[in-house]
C-alpha positions as a Python dict, from the first residue, in 0.01 Angstrom:
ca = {
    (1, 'X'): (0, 0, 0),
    (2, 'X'): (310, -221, -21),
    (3, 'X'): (608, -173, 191),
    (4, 'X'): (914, -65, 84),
    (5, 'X'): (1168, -338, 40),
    (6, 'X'): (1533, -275, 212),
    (7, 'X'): (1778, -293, -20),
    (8, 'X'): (2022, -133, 239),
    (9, 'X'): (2143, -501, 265),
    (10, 'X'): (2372, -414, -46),
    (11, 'X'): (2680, -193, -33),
    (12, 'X'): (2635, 104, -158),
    (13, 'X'): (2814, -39, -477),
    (14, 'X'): (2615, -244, -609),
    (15, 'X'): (2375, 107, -705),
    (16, 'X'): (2630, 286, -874),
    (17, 'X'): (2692, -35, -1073),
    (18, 'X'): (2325, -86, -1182),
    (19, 'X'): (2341, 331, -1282),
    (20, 'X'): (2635, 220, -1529),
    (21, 'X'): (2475, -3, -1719),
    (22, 'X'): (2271, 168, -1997),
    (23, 'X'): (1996, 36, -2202),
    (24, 'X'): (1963, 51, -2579),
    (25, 'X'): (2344, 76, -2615),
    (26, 'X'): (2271, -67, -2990),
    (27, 'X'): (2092, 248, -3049),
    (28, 'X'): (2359, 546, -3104),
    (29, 'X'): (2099, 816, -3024),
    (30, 'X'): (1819, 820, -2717),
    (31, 'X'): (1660, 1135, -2586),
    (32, 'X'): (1569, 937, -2226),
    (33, 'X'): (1845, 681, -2222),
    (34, 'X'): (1794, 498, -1852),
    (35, 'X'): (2023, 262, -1688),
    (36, 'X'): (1944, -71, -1471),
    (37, 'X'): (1903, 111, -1166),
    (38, 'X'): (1580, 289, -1275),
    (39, 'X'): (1472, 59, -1513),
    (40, 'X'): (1406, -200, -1174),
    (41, 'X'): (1268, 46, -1014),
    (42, 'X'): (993, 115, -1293),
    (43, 'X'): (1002, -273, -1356),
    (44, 'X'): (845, -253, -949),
    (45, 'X'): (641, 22, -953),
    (46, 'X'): (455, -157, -1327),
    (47, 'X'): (438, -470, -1111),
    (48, 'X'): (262, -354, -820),
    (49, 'X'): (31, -190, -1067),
    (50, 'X'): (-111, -487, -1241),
    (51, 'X'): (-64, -688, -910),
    (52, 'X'): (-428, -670, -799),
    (53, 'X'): (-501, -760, -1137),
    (54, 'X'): (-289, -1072, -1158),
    (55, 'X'): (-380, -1247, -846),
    (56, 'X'): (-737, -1267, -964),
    (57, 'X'): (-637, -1476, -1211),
    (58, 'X'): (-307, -1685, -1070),
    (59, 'X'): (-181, -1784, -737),
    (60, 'X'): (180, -1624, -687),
    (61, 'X'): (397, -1452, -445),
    (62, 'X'): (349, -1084, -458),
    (63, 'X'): (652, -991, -226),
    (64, 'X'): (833, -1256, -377),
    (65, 'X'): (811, -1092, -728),
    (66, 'X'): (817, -749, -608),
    (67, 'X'): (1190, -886, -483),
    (68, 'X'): (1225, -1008, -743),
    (69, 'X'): (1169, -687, -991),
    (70, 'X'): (1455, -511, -818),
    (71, 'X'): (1709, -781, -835),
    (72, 'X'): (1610, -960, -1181),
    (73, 'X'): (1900, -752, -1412),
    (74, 'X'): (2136, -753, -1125),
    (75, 'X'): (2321, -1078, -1317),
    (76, 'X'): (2386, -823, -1621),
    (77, 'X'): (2666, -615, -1334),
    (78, 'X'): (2893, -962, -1470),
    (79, 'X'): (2763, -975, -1787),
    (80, 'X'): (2658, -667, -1980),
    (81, 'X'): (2314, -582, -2116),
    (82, 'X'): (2236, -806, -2376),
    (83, 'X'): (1923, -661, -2542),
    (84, 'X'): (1623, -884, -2687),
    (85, 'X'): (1684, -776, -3013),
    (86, 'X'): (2019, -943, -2977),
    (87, 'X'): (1890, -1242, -2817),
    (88, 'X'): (1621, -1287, -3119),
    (89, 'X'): (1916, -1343, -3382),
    (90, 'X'): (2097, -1568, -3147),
    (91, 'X'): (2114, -1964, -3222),
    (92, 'X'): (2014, -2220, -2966),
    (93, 'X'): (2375, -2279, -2908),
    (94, 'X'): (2456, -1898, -2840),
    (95, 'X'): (2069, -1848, -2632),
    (96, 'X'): (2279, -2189, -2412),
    (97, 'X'): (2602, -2039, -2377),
    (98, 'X'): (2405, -1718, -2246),
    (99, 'X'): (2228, -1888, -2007),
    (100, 'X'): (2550, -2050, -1889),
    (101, 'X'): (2738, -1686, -1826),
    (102, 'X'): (2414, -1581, -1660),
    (103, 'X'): (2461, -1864, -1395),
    (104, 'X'): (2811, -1811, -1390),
    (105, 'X'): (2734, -1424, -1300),
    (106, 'X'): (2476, -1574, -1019),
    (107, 'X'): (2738, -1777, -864),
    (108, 'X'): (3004, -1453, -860),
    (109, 'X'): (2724, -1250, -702),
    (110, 'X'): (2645, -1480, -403),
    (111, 'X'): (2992, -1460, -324),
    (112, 'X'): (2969, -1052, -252),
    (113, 'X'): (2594, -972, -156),
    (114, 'X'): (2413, -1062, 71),
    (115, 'X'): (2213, -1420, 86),
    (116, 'X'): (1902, -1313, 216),
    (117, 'X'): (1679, -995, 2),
    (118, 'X'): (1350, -940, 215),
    (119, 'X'): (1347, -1243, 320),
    (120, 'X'): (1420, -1437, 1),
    (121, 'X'): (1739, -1613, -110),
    (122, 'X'): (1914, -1397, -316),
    (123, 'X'): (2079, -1707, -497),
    (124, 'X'): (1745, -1803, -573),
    (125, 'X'): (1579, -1468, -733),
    (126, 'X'): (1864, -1463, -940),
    (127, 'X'): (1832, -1798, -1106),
    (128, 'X'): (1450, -1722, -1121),
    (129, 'X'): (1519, -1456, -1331),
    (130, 'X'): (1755, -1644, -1587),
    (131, 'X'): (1546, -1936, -1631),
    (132, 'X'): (1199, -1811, -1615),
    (133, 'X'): (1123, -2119, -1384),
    (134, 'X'): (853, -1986, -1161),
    (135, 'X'): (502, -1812, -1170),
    (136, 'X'): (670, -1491, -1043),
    (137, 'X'): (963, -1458, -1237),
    (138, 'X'): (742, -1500, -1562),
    (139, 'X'): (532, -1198, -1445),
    (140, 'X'): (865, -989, -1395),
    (141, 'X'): (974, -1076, -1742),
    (142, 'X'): (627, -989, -1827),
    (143, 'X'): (690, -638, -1685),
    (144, 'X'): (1021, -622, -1785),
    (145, 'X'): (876, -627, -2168),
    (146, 'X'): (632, -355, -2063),
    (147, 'X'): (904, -122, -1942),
    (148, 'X'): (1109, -183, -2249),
    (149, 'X'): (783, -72, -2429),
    (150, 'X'): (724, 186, -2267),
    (151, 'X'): (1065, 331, -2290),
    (152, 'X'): (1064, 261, -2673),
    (153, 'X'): (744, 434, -2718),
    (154, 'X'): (851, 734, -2529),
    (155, 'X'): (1181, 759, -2746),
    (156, 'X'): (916, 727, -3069),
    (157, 'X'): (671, 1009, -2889),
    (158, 'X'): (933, 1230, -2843),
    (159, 'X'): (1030, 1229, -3229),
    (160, 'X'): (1344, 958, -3203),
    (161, 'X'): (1194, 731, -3475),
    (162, 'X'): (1503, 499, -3469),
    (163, 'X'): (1310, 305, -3169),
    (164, 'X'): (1045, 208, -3412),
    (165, 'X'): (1157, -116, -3481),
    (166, 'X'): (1190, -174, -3120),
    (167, 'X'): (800, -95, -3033),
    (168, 'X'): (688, -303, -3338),
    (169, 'X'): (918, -599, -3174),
    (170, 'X'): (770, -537, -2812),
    (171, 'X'): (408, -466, -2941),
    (172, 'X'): (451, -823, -3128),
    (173, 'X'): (602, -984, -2832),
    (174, 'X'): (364, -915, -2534),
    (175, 'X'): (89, -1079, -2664),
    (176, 'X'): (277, -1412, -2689),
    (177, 'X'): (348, -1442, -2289),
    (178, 'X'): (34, -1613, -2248),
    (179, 'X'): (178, -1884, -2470),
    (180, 'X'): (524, -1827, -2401),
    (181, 'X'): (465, -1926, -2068),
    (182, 'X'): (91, -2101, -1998),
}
């Protein structure tokens, strides 16, 4: 239904560097640990799921966000994984100072990648994704949430109960979006 999106515009680098970065590191033990790399792929294939759903209800992009899905952790290549449990027990001051290395990351990976991503500035996507300042980049943080979800109940499913705490935190979060961003 959608067409694929050429990433090819990347050295082969940036790939391997996305498959480095694992998720959950807090978490000593994970049956399914996944890195970046397949966690944006999963973060598109959600997204075009609930993408019929969506536009019945809000005006938006859909190749823009579908971008937009692939790209959205690529800032975390500068600055690690930080994980929302992490960023929950953070002050304002440290959330700021976050938000500051995630621009500074932006502005290091515009130097080496390409400007354009099907057809979008890659500049752009990126500071979408940090700041949560458009219609699209809320529904990828949306999905985003899902995955996380997901990948926490899976861990719980397949008898890892130390990802309990994680499900109760995303099960408590996704029903806030709507208010989170309105």
């Amino acid at each position: 239904m959608y067409k694929e999106i050429d990433l090819n515009v990347f050295p082969p680098e940036r790939k391997e560097k996305l498959e480095k970065i694992f998720r959950y590191l807090y978490f000593e033990v994970l049956f399914y640990r996944s890195d970046l790399w397949r966690h944006s792929q999963r973060v598109l294939w959600l997204l075009e799921e609930i993408i019929p759903v969506a536009q019945k209800y809000i005006s938006f992009d859909a190749e823009k966000a579908r971008t937009l899905a692939l790209v959205h952790d690529d800032a975390e290549m500068v600055t690690g994984d930080v994980q929302a449990i992490v960023k929950l027990r953070m002050t304002p001051e440290e959330l700021e100072a976050l938000g500051k290395q995630e621009e500074e990351a932006v502005k290091k990976l515009v130097e080496n990648y390409p400007k354009q991503v099907n057809g979008y500035s890659y500049e752009e996507l990126l500071m979408h994704a940090a700041r949560k300042d458009c219609i699209e980049a809320q529904l990828v943080s949306y999905v985003d949430k899902l995955d996380a979800y997901c990948e926490s109940l899976h861990e719980v499913y397949a008898g890892n109960i130390a990802l309990l705490r994680s499900v109760t935190f995303y099960a408590n979060a996704l029903p806030l979006f709507p208010y989170k961003f309105p």
